[in-house]
Predicted model as a PDB file, atoms N, CA, C, CB and O in Angstrom, pLDDT in the B-factor column:
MODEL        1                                                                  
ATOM      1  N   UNK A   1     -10.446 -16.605  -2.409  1.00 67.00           N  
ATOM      2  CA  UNK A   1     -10.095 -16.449  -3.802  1.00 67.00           C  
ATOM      3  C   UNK A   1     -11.121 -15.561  -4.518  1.00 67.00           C  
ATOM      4  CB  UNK A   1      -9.997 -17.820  -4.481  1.00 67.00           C  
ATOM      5  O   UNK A   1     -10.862 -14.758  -5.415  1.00 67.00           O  
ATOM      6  N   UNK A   2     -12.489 -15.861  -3.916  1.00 68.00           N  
ATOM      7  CA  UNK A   2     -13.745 -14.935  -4.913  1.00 68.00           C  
ATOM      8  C   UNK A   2     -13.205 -13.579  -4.452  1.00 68.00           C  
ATOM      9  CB  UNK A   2     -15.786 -15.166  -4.443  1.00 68.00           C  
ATOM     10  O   UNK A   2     -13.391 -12.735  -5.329  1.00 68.00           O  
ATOM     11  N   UNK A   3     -12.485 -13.005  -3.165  1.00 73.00           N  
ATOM     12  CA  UNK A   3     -12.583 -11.324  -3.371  1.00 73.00           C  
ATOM     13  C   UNK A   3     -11.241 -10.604  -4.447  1.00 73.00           C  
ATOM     14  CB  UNK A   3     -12.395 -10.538  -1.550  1.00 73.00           C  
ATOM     15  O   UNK A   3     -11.292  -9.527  -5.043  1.00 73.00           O  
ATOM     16  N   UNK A   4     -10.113 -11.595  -4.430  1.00 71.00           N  
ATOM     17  CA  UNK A   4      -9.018 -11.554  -5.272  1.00 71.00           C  
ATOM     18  C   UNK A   4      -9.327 -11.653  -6.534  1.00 71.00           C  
ATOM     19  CB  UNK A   4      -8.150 -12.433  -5.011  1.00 71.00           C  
ATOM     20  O   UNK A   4      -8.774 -10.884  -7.319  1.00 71.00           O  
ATOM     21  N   UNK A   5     -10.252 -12.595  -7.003  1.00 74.00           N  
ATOM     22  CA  UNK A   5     -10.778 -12.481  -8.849  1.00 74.00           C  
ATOM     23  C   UNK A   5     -12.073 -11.313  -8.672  1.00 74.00           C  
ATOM     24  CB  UNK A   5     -11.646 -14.495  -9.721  1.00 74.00           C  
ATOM     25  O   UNK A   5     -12.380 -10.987  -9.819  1.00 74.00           O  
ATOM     26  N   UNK A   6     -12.774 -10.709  -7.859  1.00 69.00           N  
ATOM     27  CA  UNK A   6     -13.582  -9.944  -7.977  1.00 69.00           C  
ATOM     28  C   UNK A   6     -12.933  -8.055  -8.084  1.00 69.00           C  
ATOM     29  CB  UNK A   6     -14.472 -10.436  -6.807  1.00 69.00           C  
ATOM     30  O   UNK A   6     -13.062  -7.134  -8.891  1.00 69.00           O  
ATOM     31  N   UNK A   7     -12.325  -8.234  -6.941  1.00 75.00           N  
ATOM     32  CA  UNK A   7     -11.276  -6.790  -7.237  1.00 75.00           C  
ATOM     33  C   UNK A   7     -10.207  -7.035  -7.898  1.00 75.00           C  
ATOM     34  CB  UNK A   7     -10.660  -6.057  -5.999  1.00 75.00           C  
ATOM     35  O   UNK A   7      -9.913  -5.866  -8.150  1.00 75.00           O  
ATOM     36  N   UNK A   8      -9.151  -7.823  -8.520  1.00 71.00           N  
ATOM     37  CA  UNK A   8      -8.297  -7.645  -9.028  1.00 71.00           C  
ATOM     38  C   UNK A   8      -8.801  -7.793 -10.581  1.00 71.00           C  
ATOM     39  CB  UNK A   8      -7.335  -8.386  -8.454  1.00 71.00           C  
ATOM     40  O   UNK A   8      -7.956  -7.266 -11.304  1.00 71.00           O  
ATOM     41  N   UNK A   9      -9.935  -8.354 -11.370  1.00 74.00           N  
ATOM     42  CA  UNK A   9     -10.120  -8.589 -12.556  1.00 74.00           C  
ATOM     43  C   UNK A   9     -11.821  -8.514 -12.715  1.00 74.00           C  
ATOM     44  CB  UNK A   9      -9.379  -9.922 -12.903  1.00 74.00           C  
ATOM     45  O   UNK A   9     -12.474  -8.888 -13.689  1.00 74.00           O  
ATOM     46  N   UNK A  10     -12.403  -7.820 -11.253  1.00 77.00           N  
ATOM     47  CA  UNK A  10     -13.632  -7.412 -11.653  1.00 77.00           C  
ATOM     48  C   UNK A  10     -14.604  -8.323 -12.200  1.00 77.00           C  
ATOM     49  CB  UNK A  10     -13.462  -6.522 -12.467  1.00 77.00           C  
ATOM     50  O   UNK A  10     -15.338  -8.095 -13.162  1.00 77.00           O  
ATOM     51  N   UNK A  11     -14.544  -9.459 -11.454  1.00 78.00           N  
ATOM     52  CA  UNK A  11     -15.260 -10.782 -12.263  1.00 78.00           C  
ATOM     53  C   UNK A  11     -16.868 -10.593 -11.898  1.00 78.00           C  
ATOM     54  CB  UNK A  11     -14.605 -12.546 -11.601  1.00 78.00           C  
ATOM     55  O   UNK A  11     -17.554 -11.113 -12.778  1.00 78.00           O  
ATOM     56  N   UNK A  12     -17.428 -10.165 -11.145  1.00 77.00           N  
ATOM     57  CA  UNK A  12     -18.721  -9.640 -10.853  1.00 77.00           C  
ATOM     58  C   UNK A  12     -19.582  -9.280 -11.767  1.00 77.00           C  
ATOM     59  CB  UNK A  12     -18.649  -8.702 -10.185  1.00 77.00           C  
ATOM     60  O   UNK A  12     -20.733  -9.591 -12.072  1.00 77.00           O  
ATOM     61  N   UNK A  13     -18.226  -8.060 -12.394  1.00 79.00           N  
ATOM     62  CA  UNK A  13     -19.398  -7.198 -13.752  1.00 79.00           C  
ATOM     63  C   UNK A  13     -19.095  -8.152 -14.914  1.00 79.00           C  
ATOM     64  CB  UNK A  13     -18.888  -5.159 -14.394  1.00 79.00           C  
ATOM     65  O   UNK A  13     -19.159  -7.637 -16.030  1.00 79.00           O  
ATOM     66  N   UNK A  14     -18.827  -9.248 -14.858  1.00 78.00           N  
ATOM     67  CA  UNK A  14     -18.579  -9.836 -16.093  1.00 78.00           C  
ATOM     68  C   UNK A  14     -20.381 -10.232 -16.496  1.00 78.00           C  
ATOM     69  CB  UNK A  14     -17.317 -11.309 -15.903  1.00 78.00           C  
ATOM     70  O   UNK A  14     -21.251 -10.370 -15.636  1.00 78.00           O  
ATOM     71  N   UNK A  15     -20.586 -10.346 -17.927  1.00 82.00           N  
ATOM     72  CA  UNK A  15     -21.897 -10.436 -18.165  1.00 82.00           C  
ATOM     73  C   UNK A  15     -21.862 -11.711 -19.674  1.00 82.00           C  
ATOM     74  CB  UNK A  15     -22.563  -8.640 -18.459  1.00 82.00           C  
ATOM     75  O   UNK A  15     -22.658 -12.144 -20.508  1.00 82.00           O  
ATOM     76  N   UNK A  16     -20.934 -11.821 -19.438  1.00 82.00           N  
ATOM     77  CA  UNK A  16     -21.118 -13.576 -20.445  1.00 82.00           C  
ATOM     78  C   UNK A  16     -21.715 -14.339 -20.042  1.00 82.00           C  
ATOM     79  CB  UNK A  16     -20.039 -14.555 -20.707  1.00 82.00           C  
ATOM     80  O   UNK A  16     -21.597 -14.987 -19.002  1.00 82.00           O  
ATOM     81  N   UNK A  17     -22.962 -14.371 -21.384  1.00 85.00           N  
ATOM     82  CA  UNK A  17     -23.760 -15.239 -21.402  1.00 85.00           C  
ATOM     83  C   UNK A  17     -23.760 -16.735 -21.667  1.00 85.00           C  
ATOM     84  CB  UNK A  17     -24.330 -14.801 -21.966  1.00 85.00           C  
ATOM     85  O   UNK A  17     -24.427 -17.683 -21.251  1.00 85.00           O  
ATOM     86  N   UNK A  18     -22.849 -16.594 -22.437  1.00 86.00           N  
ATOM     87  CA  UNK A  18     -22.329 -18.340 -23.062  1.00 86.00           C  
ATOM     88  C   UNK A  18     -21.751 -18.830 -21.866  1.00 86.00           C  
ATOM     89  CB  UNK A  18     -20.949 -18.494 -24.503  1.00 86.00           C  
ATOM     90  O   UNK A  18     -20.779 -18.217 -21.427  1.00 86.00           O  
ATOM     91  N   UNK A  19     -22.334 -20.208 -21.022  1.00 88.00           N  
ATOM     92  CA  UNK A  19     -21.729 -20.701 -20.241  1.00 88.00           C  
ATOM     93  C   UNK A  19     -20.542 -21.144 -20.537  1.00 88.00           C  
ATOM     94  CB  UNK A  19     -22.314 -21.385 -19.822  1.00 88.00           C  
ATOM     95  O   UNK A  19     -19.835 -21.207 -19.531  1.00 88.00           O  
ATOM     96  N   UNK A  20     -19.958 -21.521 -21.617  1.00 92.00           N  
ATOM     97  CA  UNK A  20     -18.598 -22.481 -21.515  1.00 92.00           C  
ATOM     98  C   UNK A  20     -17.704 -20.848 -21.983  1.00 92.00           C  
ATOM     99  CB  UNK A  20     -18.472 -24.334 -22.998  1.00 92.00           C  
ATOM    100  O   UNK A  20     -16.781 -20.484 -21.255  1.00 92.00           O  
ATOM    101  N   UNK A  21     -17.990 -20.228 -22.878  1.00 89.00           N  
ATOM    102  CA  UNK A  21     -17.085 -18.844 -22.511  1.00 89.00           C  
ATOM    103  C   UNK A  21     -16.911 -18.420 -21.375  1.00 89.00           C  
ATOM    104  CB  UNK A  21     -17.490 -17.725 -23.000  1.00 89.00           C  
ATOM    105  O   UNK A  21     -15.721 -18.284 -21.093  1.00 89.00           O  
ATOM    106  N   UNK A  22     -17.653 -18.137 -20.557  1.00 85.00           N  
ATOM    107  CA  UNK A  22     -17.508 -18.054 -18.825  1.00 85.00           C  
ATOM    108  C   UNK A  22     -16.987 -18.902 -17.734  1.00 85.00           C  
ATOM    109  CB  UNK A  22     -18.616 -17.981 -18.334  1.00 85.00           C  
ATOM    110  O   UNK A  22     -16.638 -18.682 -16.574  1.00 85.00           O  
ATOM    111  N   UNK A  23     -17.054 -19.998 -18.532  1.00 89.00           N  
ATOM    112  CA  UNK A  23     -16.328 -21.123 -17.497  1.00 89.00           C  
ATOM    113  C   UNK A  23     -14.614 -21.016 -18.280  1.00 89.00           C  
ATOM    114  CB  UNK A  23     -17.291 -23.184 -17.654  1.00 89.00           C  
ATOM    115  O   UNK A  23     -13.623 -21.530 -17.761  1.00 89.00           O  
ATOM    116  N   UNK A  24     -14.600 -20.392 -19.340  1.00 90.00           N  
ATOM    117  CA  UNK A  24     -12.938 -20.510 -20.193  1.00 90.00           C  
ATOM    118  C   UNK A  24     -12.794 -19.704 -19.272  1.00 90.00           C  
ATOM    119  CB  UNK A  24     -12.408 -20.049 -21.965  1.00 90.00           C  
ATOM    120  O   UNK A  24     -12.137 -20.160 -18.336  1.00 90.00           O  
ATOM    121  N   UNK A  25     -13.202 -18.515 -19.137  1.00 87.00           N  
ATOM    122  CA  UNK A  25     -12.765 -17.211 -18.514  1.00 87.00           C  
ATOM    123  C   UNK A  25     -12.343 -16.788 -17.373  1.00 87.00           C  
ATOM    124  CB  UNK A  25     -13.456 -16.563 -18.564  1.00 87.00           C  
ATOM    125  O   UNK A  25     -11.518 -15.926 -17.069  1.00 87.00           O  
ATOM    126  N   UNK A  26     -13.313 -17.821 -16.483  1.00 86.00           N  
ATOM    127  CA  UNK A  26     -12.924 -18.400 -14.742  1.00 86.00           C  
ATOM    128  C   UNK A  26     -11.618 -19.037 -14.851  1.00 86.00           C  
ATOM    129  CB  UNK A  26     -14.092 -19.735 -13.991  1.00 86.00           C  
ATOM    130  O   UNK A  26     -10.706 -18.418 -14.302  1.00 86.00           O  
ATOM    131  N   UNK A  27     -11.358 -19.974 -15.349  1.00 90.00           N  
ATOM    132  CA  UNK A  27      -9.870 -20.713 -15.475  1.00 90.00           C  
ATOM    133  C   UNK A  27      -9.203 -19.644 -16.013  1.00 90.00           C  
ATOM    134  CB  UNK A  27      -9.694 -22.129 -16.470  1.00 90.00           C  
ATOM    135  O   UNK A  27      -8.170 -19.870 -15.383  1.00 90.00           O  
ATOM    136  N   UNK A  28      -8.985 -18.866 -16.521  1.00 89.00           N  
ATOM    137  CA  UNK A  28      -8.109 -18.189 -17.049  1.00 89.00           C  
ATOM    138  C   UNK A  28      -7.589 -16.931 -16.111  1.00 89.00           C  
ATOM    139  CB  UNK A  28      -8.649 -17.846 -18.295  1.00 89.00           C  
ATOM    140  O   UNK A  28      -6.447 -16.482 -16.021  1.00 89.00           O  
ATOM    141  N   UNK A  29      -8.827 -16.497 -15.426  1.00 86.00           N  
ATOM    142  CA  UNK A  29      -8.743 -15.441 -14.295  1.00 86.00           C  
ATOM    143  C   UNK A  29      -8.017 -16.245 -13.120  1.00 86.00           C  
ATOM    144  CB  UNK A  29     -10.339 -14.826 -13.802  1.00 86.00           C  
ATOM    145  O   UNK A  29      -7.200 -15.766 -12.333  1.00 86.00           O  
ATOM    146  N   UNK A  30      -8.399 -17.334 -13.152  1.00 88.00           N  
ATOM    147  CA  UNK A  30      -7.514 -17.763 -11.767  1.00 88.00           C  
ATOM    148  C   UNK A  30      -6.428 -18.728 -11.711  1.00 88.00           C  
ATOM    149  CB  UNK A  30      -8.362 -18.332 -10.785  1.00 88.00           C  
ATOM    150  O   UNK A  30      -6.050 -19.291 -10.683  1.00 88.00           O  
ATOM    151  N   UNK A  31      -5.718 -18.962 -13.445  1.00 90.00           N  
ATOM    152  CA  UNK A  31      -4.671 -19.519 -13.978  1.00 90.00           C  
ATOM    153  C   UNK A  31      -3.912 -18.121 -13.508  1.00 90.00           C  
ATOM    154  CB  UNK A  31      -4.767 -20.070 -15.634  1.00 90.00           C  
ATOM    155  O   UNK A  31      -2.997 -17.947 -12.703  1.00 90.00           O  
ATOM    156  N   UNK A  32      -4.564 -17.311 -14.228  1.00 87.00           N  
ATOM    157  CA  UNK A  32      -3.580 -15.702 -14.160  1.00 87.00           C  
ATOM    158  C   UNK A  32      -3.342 -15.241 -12.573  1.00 87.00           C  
ATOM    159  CB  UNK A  32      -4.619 -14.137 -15.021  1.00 87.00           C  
ATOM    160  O   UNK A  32      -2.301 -14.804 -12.084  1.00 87.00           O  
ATOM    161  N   UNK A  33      -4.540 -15.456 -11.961  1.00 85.00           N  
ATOM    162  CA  UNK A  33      -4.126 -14.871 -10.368  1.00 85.00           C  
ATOM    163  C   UNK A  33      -3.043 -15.942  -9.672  1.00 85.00           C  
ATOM    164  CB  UNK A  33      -5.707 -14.797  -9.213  1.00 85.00           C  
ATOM    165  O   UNK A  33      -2.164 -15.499  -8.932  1.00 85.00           O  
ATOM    166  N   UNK A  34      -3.140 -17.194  -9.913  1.00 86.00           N  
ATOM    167  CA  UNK A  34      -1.632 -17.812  -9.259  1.00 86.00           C  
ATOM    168  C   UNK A  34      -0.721 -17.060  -9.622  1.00 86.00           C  
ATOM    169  CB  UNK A  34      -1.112 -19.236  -9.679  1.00 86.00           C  
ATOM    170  O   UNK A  34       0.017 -16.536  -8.788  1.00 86.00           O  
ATOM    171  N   UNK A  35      -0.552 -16.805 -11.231  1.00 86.00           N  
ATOM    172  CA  UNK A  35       0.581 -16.205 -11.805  1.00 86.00           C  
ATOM    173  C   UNK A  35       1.223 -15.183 -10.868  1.00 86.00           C  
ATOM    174  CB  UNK A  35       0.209 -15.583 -13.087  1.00 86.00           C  
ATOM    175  O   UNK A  35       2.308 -15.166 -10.285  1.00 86.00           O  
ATOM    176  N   UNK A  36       0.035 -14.207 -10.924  1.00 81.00           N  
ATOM    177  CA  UNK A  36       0.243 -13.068 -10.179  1.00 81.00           C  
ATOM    178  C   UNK A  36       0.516 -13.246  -8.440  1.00 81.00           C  
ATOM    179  CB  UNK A  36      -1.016 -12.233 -10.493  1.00 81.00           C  
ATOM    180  O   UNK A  36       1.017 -12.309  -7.819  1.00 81.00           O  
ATOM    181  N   UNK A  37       0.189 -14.343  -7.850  1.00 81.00           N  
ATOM    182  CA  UNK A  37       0.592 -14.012  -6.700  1.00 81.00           C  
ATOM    183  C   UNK A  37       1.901 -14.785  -6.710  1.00 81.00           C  
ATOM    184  CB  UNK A  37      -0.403 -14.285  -5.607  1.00 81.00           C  
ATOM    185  O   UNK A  37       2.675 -14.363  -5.851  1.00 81.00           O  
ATOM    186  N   UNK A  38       2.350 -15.748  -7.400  1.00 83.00           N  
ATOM    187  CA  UNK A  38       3.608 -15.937  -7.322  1.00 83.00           C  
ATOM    188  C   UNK A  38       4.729 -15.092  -7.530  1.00 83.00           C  
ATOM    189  CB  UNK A  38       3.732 -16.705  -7.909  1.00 83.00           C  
ATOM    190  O   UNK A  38       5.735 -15.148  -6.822  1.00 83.00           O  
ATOM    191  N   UNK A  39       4.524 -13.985  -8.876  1.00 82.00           N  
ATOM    192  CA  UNK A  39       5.249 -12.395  -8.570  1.00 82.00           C  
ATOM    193  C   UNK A  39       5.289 -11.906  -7.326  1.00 82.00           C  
ATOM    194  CB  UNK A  39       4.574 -11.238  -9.238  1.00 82.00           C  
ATOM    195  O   UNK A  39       6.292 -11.732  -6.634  1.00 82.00           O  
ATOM    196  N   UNK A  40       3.558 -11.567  -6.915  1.00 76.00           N  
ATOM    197  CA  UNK A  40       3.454 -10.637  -5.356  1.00 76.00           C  
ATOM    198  C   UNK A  40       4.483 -11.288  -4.247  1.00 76.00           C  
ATOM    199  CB  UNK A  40       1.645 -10.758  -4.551  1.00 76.00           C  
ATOM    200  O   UNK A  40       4.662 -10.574  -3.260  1.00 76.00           O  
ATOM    201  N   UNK A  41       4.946 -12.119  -4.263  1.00 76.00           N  
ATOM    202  CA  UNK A  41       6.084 -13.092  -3.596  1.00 76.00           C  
ATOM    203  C   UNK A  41       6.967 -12.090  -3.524  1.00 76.00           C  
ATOM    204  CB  UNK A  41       6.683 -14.481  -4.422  1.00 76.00           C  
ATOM    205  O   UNK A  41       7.403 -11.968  -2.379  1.00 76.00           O  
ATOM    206  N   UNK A  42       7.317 -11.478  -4.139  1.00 72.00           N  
ATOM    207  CA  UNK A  42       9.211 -10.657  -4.891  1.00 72.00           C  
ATOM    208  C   UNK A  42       8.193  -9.324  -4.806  1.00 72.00           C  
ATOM    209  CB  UNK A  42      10.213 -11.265  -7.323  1.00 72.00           C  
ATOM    210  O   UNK A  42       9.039  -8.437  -4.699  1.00 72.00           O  
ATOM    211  N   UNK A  43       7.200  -8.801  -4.792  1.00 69.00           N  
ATOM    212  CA  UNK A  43       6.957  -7.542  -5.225  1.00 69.00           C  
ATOM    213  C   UNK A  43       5.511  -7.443  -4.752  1.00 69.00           C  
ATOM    214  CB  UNK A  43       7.229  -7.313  -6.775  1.00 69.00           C  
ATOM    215  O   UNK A  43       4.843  -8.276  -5.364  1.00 69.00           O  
ATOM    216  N   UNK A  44       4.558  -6.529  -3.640  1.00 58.00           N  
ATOM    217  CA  UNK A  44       3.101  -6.888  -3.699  1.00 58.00           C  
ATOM    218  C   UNK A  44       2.544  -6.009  -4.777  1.00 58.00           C  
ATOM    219  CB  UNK A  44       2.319  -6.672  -2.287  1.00 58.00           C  
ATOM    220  O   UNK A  44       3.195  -5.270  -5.515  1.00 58.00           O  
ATOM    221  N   UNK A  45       1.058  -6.218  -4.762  1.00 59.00           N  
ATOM    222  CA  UNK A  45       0.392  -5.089  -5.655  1.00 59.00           C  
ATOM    223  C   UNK A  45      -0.129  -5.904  -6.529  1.00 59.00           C  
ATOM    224  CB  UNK A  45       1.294  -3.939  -6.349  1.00 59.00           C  
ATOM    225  O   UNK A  45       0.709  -5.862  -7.429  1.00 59.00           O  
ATOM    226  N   UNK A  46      -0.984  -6.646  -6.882  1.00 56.00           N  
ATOM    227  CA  UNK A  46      -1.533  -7.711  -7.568  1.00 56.00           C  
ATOM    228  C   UNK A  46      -2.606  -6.525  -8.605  1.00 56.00           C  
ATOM    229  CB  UNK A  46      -2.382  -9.053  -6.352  1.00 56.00           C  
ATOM    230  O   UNK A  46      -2.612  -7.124  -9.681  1.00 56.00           O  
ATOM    231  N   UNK A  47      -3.097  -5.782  -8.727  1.00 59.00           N  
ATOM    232  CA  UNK A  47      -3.622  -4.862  -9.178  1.00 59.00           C  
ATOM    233  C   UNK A  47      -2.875  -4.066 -10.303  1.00 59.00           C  
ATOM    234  CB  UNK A  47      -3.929  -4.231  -8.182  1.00 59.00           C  
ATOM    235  O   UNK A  47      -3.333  -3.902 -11.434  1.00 59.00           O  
ATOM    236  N   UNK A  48      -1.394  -3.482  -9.757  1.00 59.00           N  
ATOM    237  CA  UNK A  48      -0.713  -2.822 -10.397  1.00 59.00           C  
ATOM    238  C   UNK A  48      -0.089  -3.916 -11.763  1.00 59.00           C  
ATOM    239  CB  UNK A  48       0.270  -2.165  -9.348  1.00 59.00           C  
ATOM    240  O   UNK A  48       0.088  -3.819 -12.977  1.00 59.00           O  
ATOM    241  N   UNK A  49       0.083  -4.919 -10.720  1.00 57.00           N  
ATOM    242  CA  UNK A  49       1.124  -6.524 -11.963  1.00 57.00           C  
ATOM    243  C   UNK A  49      -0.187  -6.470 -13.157  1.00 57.00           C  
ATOM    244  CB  UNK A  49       1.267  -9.140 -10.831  1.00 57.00           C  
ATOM    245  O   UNK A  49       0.106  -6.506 -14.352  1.00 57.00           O  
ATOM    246  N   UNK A  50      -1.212  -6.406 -12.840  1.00 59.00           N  
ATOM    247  CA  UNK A  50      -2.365  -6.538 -14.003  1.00 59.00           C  
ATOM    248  C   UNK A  50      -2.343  -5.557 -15.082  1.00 59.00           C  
ATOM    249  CB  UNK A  50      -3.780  -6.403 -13.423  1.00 59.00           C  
ATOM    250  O   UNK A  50      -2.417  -5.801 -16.286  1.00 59.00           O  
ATOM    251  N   UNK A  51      -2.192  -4.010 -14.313  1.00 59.00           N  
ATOM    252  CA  UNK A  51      -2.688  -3.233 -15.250  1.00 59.00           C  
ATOM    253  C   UNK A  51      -1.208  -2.593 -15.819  1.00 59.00           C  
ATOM    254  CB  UNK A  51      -3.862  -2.164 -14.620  1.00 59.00           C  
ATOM    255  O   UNK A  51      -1.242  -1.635 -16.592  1.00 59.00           O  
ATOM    256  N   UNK A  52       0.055  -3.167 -15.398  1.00 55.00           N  
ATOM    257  CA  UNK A  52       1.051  -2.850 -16.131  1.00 55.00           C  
ATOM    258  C   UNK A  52       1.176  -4.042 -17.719  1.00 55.00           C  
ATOM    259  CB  UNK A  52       2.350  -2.894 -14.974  1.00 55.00           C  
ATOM    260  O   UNK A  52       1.855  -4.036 -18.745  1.00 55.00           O  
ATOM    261  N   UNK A  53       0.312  -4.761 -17.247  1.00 52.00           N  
ATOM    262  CA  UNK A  53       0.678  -5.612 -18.696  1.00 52.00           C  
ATOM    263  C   UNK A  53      -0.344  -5.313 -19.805  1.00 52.00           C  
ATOM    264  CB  UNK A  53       0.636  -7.358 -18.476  1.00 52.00           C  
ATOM    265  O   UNK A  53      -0.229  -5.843 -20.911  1.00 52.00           O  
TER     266      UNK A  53                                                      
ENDMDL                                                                          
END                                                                             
């Protein structure tokens, strides 16, 4: 899961300092990557599903 939230939403360069903003942000990156691989199901490209929205 860490190389899928690291290349698909670049979580590496993230630089939030506020721990509980960073911990919202983790749940949210990997609320969104289920999202997205349940699309990649019907369609791959988990990259493209991101940056078309």
């Amino acid at each position: 899961m860490h190389w899928h939230l690291d290349v698909t939403f670049r979580e590496d360069a993230n630089t939030t300092l506020d721990k509980l903003a960073a911990k919202n942000q983790n749940i949210i990156r990997k609320w969104s990557l289920s999202i997205l691989k349940m699309i990649e199901l019907m369609k791959p490209g988990l990259c493209m599903k991101r940056e078309s929205n």
